[in-house]
ROLO-479141 format. One line per 10 residues: number of its first residue (from 1); their letters; for each residue x, y, z of N, C-alpha, C, O, CB. Coordinates in nm, 2 decimals, decimal comma. Atoms other than C-alpha are relative to their C-alpha. Glycine has a CB too. Layout:
BEGIN
NUM> a> X/Y/Z/X/Y/Z/X/Y/Z/X/Y/Z/X/Y/Z ~ ...;
//
This chain:
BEGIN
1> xxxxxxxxxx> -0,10/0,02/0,10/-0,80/-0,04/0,71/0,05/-0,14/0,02/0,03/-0,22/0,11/0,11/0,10/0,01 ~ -0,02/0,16/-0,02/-0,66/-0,36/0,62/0,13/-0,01/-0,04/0,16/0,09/-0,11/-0,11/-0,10/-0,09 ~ -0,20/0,04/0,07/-0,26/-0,47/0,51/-0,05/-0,16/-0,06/-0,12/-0,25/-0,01/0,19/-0,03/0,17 ~ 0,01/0,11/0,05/-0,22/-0,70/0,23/0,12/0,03/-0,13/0,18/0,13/-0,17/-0,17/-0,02/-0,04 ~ -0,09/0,00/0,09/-0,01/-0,80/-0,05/-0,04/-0,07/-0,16/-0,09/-0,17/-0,20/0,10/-0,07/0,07 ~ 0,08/0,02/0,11/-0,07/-0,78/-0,39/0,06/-0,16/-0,07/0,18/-0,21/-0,06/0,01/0,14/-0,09 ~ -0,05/0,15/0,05/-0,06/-1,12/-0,58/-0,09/-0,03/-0,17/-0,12/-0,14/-0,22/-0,06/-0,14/0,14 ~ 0,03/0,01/0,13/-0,20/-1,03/-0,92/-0,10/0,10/-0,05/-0,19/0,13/0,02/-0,02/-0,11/-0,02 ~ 0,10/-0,08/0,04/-0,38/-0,80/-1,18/-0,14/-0,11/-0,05/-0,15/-0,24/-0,07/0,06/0,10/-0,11 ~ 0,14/0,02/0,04/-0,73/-0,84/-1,29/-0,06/0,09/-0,12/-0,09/0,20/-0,12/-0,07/0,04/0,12;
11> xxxxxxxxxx> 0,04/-0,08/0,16/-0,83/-0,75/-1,67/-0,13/-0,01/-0,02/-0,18/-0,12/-0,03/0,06/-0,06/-0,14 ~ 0,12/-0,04/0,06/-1,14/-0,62/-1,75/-0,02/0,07/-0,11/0,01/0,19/-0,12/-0,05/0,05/0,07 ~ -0,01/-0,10/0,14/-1,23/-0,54/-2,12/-0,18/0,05/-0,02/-0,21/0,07/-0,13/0,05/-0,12/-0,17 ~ 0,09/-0,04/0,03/-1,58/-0,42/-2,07/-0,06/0,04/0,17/-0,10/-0,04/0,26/-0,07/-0,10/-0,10 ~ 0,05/-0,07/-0,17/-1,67/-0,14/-1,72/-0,08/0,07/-0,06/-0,11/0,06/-0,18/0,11/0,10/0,11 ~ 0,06/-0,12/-0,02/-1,88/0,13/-1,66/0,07/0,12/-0,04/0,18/0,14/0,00/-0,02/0,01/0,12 ~ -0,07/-0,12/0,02/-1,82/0,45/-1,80/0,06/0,10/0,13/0,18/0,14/0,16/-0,11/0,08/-0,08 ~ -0,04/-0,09/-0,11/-1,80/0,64/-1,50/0,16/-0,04/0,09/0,21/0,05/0,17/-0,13/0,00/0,09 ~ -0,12/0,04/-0,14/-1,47/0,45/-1,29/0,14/0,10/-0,08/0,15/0,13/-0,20/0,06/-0,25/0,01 ~ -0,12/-0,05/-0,02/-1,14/0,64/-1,24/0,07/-0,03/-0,10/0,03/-0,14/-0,14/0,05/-0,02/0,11;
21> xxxxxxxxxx> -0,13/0,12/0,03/-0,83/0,54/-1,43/0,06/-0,08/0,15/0,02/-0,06/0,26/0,16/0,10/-0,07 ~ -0,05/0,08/-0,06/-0,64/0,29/-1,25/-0,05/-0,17/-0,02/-0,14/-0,21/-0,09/-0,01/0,06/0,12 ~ 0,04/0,13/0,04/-0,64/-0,08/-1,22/-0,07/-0,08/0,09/-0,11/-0,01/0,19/0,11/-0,08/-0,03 ~ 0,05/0,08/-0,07/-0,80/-0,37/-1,05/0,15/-0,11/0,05/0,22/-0,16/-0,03/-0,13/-0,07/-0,08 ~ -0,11/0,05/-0,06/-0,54/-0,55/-0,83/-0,08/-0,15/0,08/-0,19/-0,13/0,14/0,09/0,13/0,11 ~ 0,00/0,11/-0,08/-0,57/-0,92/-0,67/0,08/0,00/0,15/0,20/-0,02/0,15/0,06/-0,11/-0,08 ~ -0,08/-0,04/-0,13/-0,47/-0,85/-0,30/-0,02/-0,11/0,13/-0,13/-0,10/0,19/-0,05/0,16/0,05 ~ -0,01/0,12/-0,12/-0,40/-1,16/-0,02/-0,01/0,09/0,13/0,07/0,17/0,16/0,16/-0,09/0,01 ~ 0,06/-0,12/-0,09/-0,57/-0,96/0,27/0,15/-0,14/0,16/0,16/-0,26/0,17/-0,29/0,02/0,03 ~ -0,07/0,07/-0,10/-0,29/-1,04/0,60/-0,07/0,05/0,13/-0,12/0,17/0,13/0,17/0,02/0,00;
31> xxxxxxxxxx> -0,04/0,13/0,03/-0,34/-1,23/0,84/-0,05/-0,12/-0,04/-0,01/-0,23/-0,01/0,04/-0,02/0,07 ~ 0,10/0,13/-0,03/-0,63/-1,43/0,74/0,03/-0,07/-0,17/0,00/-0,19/-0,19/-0,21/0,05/0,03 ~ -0,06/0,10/0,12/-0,49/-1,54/0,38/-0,12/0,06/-0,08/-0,08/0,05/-0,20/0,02/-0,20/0,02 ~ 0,15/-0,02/0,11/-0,87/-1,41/0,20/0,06/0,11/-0,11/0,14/0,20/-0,08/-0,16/0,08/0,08 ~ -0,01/-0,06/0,10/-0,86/-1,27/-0,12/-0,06/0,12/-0,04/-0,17/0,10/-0,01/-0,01/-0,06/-0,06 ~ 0,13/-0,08/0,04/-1,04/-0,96/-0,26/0,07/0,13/-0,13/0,18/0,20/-0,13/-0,07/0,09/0,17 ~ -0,07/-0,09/0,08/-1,01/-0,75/-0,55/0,03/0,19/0,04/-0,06/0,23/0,11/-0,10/-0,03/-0,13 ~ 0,01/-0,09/-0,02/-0,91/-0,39/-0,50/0,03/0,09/-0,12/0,07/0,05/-0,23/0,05/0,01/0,10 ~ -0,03/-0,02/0,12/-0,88/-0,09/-0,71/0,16/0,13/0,01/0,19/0,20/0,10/-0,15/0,05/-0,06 ~ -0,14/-0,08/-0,04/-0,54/0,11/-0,74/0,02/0,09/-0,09/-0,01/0,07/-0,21/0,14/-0,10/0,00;
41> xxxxxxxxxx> -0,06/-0,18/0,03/-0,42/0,49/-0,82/0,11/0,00/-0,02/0,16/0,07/-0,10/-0,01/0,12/0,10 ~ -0,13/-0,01/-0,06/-0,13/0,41/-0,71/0,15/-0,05/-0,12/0,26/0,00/-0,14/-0,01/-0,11/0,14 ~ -0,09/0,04/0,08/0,07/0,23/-0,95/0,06/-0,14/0,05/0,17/-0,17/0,00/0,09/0,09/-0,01 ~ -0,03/0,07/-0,07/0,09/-0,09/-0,72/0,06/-0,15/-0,06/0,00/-0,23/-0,13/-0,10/0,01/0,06 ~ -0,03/0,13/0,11/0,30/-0,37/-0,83/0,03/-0,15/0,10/0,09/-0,15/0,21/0,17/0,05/-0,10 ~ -0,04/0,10/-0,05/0,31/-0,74/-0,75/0,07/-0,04/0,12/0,18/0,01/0,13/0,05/-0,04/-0,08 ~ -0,13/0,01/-0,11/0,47/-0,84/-0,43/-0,04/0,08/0,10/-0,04/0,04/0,22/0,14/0,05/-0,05 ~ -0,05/-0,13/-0,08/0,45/-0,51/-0,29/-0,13/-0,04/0,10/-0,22/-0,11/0,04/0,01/0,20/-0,10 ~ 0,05/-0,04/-0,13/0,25/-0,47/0,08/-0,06/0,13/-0,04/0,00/0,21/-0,11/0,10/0,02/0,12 ~ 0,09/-0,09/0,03/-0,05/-0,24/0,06/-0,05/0,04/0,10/-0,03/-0,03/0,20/-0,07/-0,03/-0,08;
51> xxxxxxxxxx> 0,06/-0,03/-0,14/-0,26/-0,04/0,32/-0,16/0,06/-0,11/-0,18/0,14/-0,20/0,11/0,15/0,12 ~ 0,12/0,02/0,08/-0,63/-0,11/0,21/-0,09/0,08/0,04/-0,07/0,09/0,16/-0,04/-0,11/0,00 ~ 0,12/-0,01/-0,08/-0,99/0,07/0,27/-0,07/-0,02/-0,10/-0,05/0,01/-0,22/-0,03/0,12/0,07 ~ 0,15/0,02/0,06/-1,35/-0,06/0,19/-0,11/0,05/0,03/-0,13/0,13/0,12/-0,03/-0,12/0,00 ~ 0,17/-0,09/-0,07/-1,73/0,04/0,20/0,07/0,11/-0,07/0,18/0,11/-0,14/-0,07/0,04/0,22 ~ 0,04/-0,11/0,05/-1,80/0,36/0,14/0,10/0,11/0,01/0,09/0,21/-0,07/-0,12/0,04/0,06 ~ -0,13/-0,07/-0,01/-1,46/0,53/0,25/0,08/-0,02/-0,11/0,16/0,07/-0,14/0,08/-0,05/0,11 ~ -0,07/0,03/0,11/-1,31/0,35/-0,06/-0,07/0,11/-0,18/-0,01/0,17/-0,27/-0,03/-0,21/0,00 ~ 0,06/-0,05/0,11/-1,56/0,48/-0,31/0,00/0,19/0,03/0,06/0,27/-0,04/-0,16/-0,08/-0,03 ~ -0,02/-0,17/-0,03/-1,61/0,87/-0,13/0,14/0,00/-0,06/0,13/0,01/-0,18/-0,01/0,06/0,20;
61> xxxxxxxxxx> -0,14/-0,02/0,07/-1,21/0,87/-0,23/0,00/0,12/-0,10/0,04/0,23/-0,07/0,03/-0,14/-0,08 ~ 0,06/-0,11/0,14/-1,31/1,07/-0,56/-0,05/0,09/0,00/-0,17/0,06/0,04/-0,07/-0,04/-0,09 ~ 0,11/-0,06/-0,03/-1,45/1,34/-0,55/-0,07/0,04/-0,12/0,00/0,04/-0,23/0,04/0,11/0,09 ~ 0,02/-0,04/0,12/-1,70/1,47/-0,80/-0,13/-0,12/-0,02/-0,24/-0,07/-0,02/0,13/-0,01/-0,11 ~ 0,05/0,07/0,01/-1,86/1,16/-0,84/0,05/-0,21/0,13/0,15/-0,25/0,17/0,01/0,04/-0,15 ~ 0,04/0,09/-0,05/-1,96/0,82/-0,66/0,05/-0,19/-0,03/-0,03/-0,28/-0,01/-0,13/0,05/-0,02 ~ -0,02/0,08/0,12/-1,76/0,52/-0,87/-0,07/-0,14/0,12/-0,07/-0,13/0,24/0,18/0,00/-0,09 ~ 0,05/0,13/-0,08/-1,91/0,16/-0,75/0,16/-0,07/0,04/0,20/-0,16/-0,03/-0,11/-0,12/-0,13 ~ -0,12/0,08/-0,04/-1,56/0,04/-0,58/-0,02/0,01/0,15/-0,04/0,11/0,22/0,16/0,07/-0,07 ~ 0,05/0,04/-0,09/-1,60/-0,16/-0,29/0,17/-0,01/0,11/0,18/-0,01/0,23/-0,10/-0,13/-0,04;
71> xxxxxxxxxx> -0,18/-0,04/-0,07/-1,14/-0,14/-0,21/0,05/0,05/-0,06/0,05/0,05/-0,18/0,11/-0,10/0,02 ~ -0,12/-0,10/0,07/-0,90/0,10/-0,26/0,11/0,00/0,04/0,13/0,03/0,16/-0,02/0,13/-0,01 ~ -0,15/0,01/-0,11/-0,54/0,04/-0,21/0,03/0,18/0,04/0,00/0,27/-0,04/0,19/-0,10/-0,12 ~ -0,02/-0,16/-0,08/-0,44/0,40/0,01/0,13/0,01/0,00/0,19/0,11/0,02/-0,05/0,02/0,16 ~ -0,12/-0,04/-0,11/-0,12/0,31/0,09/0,11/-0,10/-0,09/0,07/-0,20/-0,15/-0,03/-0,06/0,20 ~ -0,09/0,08/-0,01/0,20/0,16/0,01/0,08/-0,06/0,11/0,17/0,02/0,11/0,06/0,05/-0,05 ~ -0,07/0,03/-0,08/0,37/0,00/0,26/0,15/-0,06/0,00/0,18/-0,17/-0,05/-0,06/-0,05/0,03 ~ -0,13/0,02/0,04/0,75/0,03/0,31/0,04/-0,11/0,09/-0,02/-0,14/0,19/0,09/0,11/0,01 ~ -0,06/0,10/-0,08/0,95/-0,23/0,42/0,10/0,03/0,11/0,20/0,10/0,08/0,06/-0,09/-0,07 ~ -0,11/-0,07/-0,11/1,15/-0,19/0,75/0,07/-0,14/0,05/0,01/-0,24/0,08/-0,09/0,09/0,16;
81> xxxxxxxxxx> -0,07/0,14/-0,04/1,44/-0,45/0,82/0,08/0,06/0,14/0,10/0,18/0,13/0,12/-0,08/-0,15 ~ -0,10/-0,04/-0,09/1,67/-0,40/1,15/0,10/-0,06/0,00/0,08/-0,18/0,01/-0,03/0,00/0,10 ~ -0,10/0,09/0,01/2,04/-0,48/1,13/0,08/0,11/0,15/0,04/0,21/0,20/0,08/-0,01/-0,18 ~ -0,11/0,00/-0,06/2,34/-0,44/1,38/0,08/0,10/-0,05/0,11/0,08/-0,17/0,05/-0,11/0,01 ~ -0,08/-0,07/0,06/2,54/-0,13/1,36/0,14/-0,01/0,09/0,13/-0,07/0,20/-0,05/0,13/-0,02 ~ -0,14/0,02/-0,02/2,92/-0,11/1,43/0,01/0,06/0,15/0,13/0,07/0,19/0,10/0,07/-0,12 ~ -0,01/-0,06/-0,12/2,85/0,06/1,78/-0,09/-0,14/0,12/-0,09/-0,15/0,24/-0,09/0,18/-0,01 ~ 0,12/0,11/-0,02/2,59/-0,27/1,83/-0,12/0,03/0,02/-0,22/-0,04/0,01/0,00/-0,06/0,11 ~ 0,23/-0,08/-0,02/2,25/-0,06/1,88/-0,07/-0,04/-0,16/-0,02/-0,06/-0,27/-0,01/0,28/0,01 ~ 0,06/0,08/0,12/1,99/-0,17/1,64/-0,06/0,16/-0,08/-0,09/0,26/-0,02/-0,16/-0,14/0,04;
91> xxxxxxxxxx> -0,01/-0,06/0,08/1,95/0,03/1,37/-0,13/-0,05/-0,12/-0,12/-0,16/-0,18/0,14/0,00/-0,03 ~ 0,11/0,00/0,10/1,59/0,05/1,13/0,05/0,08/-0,11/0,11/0,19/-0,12/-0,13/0,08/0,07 ~ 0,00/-0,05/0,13/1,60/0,06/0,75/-0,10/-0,01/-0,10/-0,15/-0,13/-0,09/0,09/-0,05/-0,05 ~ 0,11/0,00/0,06/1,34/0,10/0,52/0,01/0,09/-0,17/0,08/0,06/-0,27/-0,09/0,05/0,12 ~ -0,04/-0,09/0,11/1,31/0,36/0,25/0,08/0,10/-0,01/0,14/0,15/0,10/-0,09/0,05/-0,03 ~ -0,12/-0,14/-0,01/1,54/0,65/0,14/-0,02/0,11/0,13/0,06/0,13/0,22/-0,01/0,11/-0,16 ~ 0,08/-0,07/-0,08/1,33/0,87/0,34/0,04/-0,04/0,14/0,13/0,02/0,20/-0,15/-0,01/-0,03 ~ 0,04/0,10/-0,14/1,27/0,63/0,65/0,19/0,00/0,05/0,22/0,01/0,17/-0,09/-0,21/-0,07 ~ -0,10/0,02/-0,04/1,68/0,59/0,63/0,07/0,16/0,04/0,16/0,20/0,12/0,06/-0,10/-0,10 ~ -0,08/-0,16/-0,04/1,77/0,97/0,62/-0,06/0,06/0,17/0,00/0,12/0,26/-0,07/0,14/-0,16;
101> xxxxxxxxxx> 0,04/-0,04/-0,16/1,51/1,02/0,93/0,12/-0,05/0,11/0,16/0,01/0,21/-0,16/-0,07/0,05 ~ -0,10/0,02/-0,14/1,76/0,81/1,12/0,15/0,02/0,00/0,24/0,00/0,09/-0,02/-0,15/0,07 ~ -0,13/-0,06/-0,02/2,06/0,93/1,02/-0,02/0,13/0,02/0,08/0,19/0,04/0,09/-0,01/-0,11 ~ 0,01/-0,14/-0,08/1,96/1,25/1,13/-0,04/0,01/0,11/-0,02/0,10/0,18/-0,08/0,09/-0,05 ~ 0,04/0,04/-0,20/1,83/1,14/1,46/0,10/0,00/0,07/0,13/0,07/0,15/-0,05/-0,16/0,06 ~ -0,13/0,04/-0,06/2,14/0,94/1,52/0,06/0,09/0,01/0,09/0,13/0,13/0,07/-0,08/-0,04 ~ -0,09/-0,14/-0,01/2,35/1,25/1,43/0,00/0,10/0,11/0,09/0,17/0,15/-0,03/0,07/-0,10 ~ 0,02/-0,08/-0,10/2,18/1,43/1,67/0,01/-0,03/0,17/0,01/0,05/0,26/-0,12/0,04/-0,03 ~ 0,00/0,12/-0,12/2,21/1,18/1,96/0,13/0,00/0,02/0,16/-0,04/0,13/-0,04/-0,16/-0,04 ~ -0,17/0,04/-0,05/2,62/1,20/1,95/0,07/0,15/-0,04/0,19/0,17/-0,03/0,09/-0,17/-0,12;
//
């Protein structure tokens, strides 16, 4: 697998019958800066951090049939910042989700 961030779509007005819906995404592979197109399910927008696979793991994906796609974004990747809480212990934030796990940790901790 690979992490990368997307940095633009890719329009195509003439494919193959057979590919999935979804789009073709421009993705800055980190940390080597290379580019590569991938293809996305997901709904993946600009900006956003992705969790990538290629070869034959990307295309198996589908089942049913075999589509010629050589990346598939898998993943979203949330963002996790750490700040200072009013007790001083560091404190991870990220998504709704990611923030409810640790308020229910912490809760359970005191």
């Amino acid at each position: 697998m690979q992490r990368g961030i997307v940095t633009g779509s890719v329009w195509i007005t003439n494919k193959i019958d057979n590919l999935p819906k979804g789009a073709y995404l421009e993705v800055r592979l980190e940390p080597s800066g290379a580019s590569l197109i991938a293809f996305d399910v997901l709904g993946s927008a600009q900006g956003e951090e992705v969790l990538i696979v290629t070869g034959s793991t990307a295309a198996n994906h589908f089942s049913g049939l075999t589509p010629p796609i050589d990346a598939l974004i898998v993943g979203s990747i949330d963002p996790v910042t750490e700040s200072s809480s009013a007790s001083g212990s560091t404190v991870a934030t990220g998504t709704k989700e990611s923030r409810s796990r640790a308020s229910t940790s912490a809760s359970a901790k005191s």
